[in-house]
C-alpha positions in Angstrom: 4.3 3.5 64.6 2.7 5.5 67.1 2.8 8.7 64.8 1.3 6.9 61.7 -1.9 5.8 63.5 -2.1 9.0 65.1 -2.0 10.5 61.8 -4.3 7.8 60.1 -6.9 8.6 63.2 -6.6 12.5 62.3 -7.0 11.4 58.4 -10.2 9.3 59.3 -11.9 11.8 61.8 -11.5 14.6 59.1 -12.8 12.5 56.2 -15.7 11.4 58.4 -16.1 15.4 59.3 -16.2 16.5 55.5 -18.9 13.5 54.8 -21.2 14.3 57.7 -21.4 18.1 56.2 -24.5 20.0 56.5 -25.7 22.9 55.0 -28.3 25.3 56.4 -30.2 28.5 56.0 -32.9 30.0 58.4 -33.9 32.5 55.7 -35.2 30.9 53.0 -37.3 32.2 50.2 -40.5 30.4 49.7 -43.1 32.3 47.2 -45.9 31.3 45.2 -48.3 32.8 42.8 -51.6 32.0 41.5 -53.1 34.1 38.6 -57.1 34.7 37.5 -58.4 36.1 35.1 -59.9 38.6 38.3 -57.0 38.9 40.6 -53.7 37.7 41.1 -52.3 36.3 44.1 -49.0 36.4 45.2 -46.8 36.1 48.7 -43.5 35.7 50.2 -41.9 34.2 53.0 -38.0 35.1 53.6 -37.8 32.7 57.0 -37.7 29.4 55.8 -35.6 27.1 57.4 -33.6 24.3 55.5 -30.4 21.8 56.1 -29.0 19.7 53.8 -26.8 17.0 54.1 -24.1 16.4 51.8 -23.8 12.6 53.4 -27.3 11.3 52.6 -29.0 13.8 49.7 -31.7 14.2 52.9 -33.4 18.2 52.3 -35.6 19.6 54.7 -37.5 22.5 54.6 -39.9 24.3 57.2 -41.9 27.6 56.6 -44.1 29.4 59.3 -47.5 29.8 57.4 -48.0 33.3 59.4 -44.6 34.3 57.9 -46.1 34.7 54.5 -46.7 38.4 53.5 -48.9 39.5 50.9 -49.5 43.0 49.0 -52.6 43.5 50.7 -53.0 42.8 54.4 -56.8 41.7 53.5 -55.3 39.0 51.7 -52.9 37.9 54.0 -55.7 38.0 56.6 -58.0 35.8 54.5 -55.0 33.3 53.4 -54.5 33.0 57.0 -57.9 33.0 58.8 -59.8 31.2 56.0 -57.7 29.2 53.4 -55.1 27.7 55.5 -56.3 28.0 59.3 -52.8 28.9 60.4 -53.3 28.8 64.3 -54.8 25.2 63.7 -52.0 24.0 60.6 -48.9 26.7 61.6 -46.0 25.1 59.6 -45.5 23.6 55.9 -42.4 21.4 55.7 -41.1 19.5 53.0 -39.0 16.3 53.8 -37.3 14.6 50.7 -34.1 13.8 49.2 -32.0 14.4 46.4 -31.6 11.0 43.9 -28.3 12.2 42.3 -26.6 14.3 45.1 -23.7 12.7 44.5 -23.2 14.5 41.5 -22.9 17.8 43.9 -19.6 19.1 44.5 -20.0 22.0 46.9 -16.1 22.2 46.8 -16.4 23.2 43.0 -18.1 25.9 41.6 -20.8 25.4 38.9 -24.2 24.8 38.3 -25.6 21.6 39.1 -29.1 19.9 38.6 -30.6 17.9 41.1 -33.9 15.8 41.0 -35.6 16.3 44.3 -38.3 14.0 45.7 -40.2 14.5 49.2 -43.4 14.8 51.0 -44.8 18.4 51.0 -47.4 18.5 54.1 -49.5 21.1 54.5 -52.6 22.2 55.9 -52.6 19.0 57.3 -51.9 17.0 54.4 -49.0 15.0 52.6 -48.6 15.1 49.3 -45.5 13.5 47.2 -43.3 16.2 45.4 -41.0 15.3 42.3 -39.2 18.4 41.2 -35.7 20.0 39.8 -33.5 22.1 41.4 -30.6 24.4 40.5 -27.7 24.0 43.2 -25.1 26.7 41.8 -21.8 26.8 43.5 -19.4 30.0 43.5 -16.8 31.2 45.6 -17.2 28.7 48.1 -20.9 29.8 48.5 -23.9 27.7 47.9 -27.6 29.0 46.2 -30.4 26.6 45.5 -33.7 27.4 43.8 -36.4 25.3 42.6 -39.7 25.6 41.1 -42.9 23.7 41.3 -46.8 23.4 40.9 -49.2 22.4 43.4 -52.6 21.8 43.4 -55.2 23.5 46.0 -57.3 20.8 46.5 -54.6 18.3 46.8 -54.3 20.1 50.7 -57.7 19.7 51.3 -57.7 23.7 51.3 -61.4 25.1 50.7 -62.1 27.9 49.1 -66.1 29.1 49.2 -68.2 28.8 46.1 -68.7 33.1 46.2 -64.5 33.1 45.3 -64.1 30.0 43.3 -63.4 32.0 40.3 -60.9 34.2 42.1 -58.5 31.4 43.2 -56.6 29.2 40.5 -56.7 25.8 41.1 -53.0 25.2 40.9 -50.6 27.7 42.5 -46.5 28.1 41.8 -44.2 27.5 44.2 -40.5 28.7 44.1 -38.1 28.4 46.5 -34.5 30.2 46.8 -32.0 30.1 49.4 -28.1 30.8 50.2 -27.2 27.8 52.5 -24.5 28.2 55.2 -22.1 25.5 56.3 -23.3 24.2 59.5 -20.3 24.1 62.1 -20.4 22.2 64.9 -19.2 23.4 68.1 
């Protein structure tokens, strides 16, 4: 008797284990890309931080604004200095969930569309996000992506009436990242 409710505990703490799993990644692609008829604008962060827990659908992501690095260090001075004030608003973080994550099966490999809904907060401001993503599973190894548009002034983000015309109003967003299982010790 003893032995079958020591192995029914064992049974229950490893079930409990596999449905508490998180997945995680500290370096994260985030890019976006804005295009005018003057000049296009483009930059890339590769430190993002994300988990994801298999339990709840719950996605996180965090991105260092100061992290994003641009073709011209003009740029990325402006971006910083100017547009987003990045010593006074230093993080964007997305915090959101996946409606059909149950339809993941990070134990199988394939592609799999999610539907991903959050709040995207940046510069100070929240805005609601409803995207897709692509989780792809293979070899026991997990890659997500997604893709999305946001609006400037949605982030209260000003740009001055001399460069108007050289910043699009909207600006792609995609995101890419190879999440890790996240062991506890």
């Amino acid at each position: 008797m003893k032995r079958i409710l020591g192995t029914l505990a064992i049974a229950t703490i490893t079930m409990v284990s596999l449905h508490a799993q998180k997945y995680f990644s500290k370096t994260g692609e985030i890019a976006f890309y804005s295009s005018t008829p003057i000049e296009d604008i483009e930059a890339v962060s590769h430190s993002a931080s994300t988990v994801y827990d298999l339990e709840t659908g719950k996605i996180q992501w965090a991105v260092l604004i100061k992290s994003f690095e641009f073709e011209k260090a003009l740029m990325q001075e402006h971006f910083n200095e100017n547009y987003m004030e990045s010593s006074k608003y230093p993080k964007g973080v997305f915090k959101g969930s996946i409606k059909n994550y149950e339809s993941i099966d990070f134990a199988t490999d394939g592609e799999y569309t999610a539907e991903v809904n959050g709040m995207l907060e940046i510069h100070g401001k929240a805005n609601e996000i409803k995207t897709t993503a692509i989780f792809i599973v293979k070899n026991s190894k997990v890659t997500a992506m997604s893709e999305f548009k946001i609006a400037v002034a949605d982030y209260g983000i000003e740009i001055p009436s001399v460069v108007r015309e050289n910043i699009a109003k909207e600006v792609e967003v995609k995101i890419k990242t190879n999440y890790e299982l996240l062991e506890k010790s």
